[in-house]
N, C-alpha and C positions, 0 to 999 in steps of 0.2 A: 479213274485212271487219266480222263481228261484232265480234270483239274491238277492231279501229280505231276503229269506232263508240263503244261503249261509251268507251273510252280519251277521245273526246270530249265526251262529256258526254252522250250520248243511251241511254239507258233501251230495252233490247232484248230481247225476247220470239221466241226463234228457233224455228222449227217447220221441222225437215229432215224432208223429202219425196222420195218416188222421184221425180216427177215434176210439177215445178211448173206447164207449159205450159198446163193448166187454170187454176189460179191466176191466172198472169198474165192470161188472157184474161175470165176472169170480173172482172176487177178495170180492165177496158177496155186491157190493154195487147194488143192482136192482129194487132201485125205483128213477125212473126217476126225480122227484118232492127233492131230494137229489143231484142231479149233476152240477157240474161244470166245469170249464172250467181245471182246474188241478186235477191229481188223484194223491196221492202218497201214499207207503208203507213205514212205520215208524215203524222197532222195530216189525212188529207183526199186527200193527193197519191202515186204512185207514185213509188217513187224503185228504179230498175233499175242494177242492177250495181255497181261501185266505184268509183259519186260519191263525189267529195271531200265530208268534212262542213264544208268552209266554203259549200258551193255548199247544201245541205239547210241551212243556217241563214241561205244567203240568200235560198232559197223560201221556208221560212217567215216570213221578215221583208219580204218583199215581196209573197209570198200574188198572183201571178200567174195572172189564170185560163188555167190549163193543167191536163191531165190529170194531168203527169209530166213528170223529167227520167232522163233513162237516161248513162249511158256503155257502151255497144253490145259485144257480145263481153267480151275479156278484156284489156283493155290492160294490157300487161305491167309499165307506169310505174307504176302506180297505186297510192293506197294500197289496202291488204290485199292488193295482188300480191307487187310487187318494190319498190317503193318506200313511203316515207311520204309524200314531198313527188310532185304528180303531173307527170307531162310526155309529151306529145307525143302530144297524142288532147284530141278536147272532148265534153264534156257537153252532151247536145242536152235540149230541150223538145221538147214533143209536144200538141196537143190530142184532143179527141174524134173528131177525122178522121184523125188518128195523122203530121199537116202537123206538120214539122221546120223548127227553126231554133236555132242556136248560143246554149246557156244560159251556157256557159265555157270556153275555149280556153287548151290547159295546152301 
């Protein structure tokens, strides 16, 4: 997902950890049922797992008060899995009460 990232034009500073689950929750993401296998900080916002970077460049250009957007587990579509192009799983939002609702549906 790193290297996808960068491939898009976004500037990545990777720090691999035995255990990020600290991370994530000091950074307010702490429901478990939300995590994956990548955490990043963007601008301000969490962005969890193998979000598309059209969906991180549509946070940032719309700058929604929300915590984060996650893509949850490890959807196998996705880019930096199995695919480039994604399918078949959505990208959620999340606020401070860690309340869900569909950021992008692939």
């Amino acid at each position: 997902w790193v290297d996808y990232l960068e491939d898009n034009g976004f500037s990545v500073t990777a720090h691999d950890v035995d255990d990020v689950t600290p991370i994530k929750q000091e950074l307010g993401l702490t429901n478990p049922a939300l995590y994956s296998c990548h955490t990043a900080l963007i601008d301000g916002y969490i962005v969890e797992g193998h979000v598309p970077a059209s969906d991180i460049k549509r946070l940032l250009a719309e700058r929604p008060e929300i915590v984060g957007i996650t893509a949850p587990g490890m959807p196998q579509m996705s880019p930096g899995m199995h695919s480039l192009e994604p399918k078949g799983y959505d990208v959620l939002q999340f606020n401070s009460h860690q309340q869900l609702s569909i950021f992008s549906r692939y």
